[in-house]
Structure formats: C-alpha cells, structure tokens
DRENKOLPA-63611 format. One record per residue (C-alpha): residue in one letter; x, y, z. Coordinates in pm, 1 decimal. Layout:
# residues N
+---+----------+----------+----------+
: r :        u :        v :        w :
+---+----------+----------+----------+
: a :        X :        Y :        Z :
...
+---+----------+----------+----------+
END
This chain:
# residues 82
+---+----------+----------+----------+
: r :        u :        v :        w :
+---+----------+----------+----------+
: x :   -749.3 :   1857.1 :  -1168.5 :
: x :   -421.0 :   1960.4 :  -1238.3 :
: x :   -454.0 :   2377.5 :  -1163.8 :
: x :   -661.2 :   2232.3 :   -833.2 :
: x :   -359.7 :   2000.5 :   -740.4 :
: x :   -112.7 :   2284.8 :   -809.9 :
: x :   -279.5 :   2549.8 :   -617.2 :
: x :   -262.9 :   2334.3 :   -286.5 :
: x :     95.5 :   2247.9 :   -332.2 :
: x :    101.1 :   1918.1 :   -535.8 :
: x :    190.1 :   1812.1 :   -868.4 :
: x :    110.0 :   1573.8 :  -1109.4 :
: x :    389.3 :   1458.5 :  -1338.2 :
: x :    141.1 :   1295.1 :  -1639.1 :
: x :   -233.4 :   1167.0 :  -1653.4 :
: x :   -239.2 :    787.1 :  -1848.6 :
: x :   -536.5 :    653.7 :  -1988.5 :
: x :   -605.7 :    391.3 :  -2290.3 :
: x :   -843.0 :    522.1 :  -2573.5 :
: x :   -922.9 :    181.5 :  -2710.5 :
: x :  -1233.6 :    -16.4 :  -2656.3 :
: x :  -1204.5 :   -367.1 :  -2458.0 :
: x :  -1315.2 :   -512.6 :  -2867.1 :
: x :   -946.3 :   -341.4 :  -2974.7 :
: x :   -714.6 :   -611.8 :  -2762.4 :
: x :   -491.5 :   -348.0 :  -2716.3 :
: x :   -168.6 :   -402.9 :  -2506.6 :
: x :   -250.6 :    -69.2 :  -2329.1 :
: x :   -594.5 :   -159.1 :  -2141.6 :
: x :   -496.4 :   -259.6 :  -1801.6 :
: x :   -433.1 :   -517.0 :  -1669.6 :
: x :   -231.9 :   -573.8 :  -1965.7 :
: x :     98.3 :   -444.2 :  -1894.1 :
: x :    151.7 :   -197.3 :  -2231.7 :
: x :     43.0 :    154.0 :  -2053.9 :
: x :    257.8 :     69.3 :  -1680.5 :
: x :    553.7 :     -8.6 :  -1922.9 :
: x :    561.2 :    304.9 :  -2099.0 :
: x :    533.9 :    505.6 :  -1734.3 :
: x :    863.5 :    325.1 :  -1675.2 :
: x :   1021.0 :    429.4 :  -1972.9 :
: x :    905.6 :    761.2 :  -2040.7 :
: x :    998.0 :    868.0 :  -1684.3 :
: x :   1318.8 :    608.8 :  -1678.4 :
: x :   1219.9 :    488.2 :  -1296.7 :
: x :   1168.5 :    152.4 :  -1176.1 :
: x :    764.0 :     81.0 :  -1106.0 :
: x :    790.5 :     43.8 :   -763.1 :
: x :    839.0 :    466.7 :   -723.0 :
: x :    539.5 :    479.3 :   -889.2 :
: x :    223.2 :    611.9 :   -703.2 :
: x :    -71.0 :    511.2 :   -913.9 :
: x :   -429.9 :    592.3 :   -903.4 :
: x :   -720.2 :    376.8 :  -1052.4 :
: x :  -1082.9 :    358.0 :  -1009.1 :
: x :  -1142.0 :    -35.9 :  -1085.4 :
: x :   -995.2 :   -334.9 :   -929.2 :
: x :   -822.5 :   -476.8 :  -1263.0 :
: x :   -633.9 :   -120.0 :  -1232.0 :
: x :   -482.7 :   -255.7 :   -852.7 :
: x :   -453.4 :   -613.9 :  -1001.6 :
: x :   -250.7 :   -435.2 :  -1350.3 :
: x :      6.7 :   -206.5 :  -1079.0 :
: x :     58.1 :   -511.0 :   -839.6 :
: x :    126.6 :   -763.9 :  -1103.2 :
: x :    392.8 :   -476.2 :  -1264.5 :
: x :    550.5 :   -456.0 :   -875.5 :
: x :    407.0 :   -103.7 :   -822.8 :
: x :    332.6 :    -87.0 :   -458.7 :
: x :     -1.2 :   -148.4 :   -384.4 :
: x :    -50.2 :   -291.9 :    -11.7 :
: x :    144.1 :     41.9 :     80.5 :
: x :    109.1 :    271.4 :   -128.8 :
: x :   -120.4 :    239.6 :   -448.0 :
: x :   -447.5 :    375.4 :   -391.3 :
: x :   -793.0 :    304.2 :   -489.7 :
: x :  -1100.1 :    455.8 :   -487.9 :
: x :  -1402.8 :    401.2 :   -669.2 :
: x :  -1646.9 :    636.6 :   -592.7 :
: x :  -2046.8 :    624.4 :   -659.5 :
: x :  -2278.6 :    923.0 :   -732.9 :
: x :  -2584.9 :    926.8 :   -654.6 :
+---+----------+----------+----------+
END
C-alpha cells in the first residue's frame, strides 16, 4: 500500500492499528480514545490535521468524538467482496 501510494505521488506518514481482541479492554480499540492520542503525540499535531481512514462506523464515531474532522474531511469506506 505504501510503495503503491508512493509511486503515484502520495505518502503515508504511519499505518495504526490495535492488536488486542475486543475480550482485552484495551484503551487502544477504537472508539476508545488510547490509539488517536498517541497519533497526536507521536506526530506533536493537534487531531483536527489529522486525515484518518477507517473501515467501520465506531472508527468515524472514535475520530469525531477526538475532534478529527469527519463531516469534511475523514473518510470512510467499507467495502464488500463478493
């Protein structure tokens, strides 16, 4: 995904993801704020700069509860295959 993005121009500055199960209560599994926090801090910027991606509705629920913009500009797609 990365080498694809590149070779058309873009970039992607870090891939997130939580490797717990829903069982672990982790504060990292969206929509609980843990993972969105550390975004903020790693990369020092306030979360409404941030351009997220997510492919469930609790991921647009976790970024607009954190003030990351979602009406104009988060994105969501869930996709089904066939």
């Amino acid at each position: 995904m990365i080498r694809e993005l590149a070779h058309v121009g873009g970039r992607i500055d870090a891939i997130f993801y939580c490797p717990h199960s829903a069982d672990d209560n982790c504060d990292c599994r969206k929509p609980k704020p843990g993972m969105i926090k550390e975004i903020a801090k790693r990369f020092s910027v306030e979360l409404d700069e941030v351009f997220a991606v997510g492919d469930a509705w609790r991921d647009v629920k976790a970024f607009a509860d954190r003030g990351m913009p979602n009406n104009s500009g988060a994105y969501w797609q869930r996709r089904r295959y066939a």
